[in-house]
VOVOPA-67970 format. One record per residue (C-alpha): residue in one letter; residue number from 1; x, y, z. Coordinates in steps of 0.001 Angstrom, whole numbers, plus 500000, padded with zeros to 6 digits. Each point is the difference from the previous one (the first is absolute). Example, Ala and Ser with C-alpha at 12.3 -4.5 7.8 and 13.67 -1.06 7.14 Angstrom:
residues 2
{A 1 {512300 495500 507800}}
{S 2 {501370 503440 499340}}
***
This chain:
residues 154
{X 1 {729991 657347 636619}}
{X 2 {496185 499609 498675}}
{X 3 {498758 498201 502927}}
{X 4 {501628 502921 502524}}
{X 5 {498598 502630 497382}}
{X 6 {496713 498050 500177}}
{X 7 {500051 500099 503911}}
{X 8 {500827 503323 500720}}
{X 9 {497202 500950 497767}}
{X 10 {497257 498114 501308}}
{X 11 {501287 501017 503604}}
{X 12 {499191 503400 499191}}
{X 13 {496353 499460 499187}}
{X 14 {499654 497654 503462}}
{X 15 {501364 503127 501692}}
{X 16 {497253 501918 498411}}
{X 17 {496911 497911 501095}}
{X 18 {500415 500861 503896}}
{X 19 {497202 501370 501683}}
{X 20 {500609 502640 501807}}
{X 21 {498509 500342 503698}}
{X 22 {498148 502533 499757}}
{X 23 {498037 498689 497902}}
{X 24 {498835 497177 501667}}
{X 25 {498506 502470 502550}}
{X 26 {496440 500676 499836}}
{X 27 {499390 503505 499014}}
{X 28 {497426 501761 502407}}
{X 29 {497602 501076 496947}}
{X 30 {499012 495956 500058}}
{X 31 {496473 499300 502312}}
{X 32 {500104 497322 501919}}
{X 33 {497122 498084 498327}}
{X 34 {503122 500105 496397}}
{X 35 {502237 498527 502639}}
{X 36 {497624 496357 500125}}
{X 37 {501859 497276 498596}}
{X 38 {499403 499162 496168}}
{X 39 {498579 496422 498958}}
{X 40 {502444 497020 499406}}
{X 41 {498012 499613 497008}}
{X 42 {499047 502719 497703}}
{X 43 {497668 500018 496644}}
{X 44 {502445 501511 497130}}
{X 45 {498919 500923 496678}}
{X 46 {501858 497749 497457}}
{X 47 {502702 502193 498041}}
{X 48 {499434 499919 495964}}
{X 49 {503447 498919 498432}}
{X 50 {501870 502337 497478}}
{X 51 {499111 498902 496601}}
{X 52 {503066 498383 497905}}
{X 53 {500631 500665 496659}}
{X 54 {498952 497527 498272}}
{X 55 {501214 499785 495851}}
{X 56 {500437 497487 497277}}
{X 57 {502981 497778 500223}}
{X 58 {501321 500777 496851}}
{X 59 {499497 503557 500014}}
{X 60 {502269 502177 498266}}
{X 61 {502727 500348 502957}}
{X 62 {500116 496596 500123}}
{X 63 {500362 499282 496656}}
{X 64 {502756 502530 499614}}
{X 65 {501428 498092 503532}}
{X 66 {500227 496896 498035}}
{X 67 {500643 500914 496661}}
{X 68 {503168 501763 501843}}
{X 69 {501055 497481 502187}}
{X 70 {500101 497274 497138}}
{X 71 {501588 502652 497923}}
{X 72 {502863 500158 502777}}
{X 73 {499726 496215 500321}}
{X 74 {500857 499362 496226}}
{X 75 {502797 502263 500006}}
{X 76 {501490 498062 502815}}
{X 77 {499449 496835 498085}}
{X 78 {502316 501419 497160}}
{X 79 {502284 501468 502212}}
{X 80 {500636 496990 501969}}
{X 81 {499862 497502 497464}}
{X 82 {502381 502014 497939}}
{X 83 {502381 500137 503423}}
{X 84 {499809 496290 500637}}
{X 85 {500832 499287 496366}}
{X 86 {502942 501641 500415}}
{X 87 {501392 498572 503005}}
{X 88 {498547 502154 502447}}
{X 89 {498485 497957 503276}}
{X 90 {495990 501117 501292}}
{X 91 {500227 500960 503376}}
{X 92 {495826 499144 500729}}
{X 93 {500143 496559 501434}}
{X 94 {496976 499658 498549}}
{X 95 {500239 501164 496618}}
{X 96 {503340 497847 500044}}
{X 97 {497821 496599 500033}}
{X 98 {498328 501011 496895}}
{X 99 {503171 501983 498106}}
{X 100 {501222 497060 498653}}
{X 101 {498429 500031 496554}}
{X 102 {497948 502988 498810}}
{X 103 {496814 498116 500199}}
{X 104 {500278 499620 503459}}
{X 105 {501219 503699 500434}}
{X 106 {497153 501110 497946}}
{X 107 {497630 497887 502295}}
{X 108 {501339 501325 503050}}
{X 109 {499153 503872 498872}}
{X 110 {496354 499113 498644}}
{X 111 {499227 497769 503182}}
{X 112 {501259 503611 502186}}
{X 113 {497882 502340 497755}}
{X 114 {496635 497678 500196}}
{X 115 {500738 499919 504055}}
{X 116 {500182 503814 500271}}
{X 117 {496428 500019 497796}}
{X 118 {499091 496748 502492}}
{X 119 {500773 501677 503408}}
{X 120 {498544 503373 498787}}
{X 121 {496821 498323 499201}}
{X 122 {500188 498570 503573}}
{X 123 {500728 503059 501541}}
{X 124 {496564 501852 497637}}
{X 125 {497946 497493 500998}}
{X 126 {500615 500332 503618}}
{X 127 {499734 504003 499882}}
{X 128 {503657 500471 500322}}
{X 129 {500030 502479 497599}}
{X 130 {503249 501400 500842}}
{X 131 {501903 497030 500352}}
{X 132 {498835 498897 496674}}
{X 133 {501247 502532 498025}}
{X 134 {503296 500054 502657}}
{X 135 {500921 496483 498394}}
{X 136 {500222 501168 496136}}
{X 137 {501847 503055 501409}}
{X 138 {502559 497836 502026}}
{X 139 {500681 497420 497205}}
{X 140 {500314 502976 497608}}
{X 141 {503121 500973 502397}}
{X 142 {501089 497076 500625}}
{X 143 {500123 498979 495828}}
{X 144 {501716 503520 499397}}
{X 145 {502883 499710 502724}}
{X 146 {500531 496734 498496}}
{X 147 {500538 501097 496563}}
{X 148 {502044 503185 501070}}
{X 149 {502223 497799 501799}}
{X 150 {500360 497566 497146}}
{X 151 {500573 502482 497476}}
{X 152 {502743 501707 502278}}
{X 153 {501769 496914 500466}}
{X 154 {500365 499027 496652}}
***
């Protein structure tokens, strides 16, 4: 159903790029000597590009980012360790590899908040300003689904 919503809206805008006929008619207010073809090759001016805005890494959104996304990543620690010690079962493939003792659970949560901080960076440095703050905010949801759905199947 996305893919035919996704059509039939980008069919719509092809519909509206048609030229119309009369325009390609010359109007009669055009001299002759307007008419001569253009150059193949024509001297343009350089445009200036639109400046980015550049800031700190750890400014203070960031910092609040990350404080909040290893806030939500600690919580899911507890939550999950506290579930698995219990007899519950991780459903994170990944996180499963490393649930088996809380050192390795622990591991597993610090190694995902220093690779939110590490692809962030990545993102700064390459002036993807809004992708790097886009990471924190993802992993923040991602961490607090995760420990709403542990906590509601308790």
């Amino acid at each position: 159903m996305a893919i035919l919503f996704a059509v039939l809206g980008l069919a719509g805008s092809a519909w509206g790029q048609q030229v119309s006929l009369a325009l390609l008619q010359p109007p009669s207010s055009i001299t002759p000597s307007a008419m001569e073809p253009m150059p193949i090759v024509a001297a343009v001016q350089p445009s200036t590009l639109p400046e980015t805005t550049n800031h700190r890494f750890w400014d203070r959104q960031n910092s609040v980012l990350f404080a909040t996304s290893a806030a939500f990543s600690t919580a899911d620690f507890y939550v999950t360790r506290a579930n698995l010690q219990s007899g519950g079962k991780e459903l994170n493939p990944i996180t499963g590899m490393f649930g088996r003792s809380t050192a390795g659970l622990a591991m597993n949560f610090v190694g995902e908040s220093v690779g939110v901080v590490g692809v962030s960076y990545i993102f700064h440095k390459t002036g993807h300003h809004k992708l790097e703050r886009a990471v924190s905010m993802l992993n923040i949801g991602a961490s607090a689904s995760a420990v709403t759905f542990d906590l509601a199947h308790r």
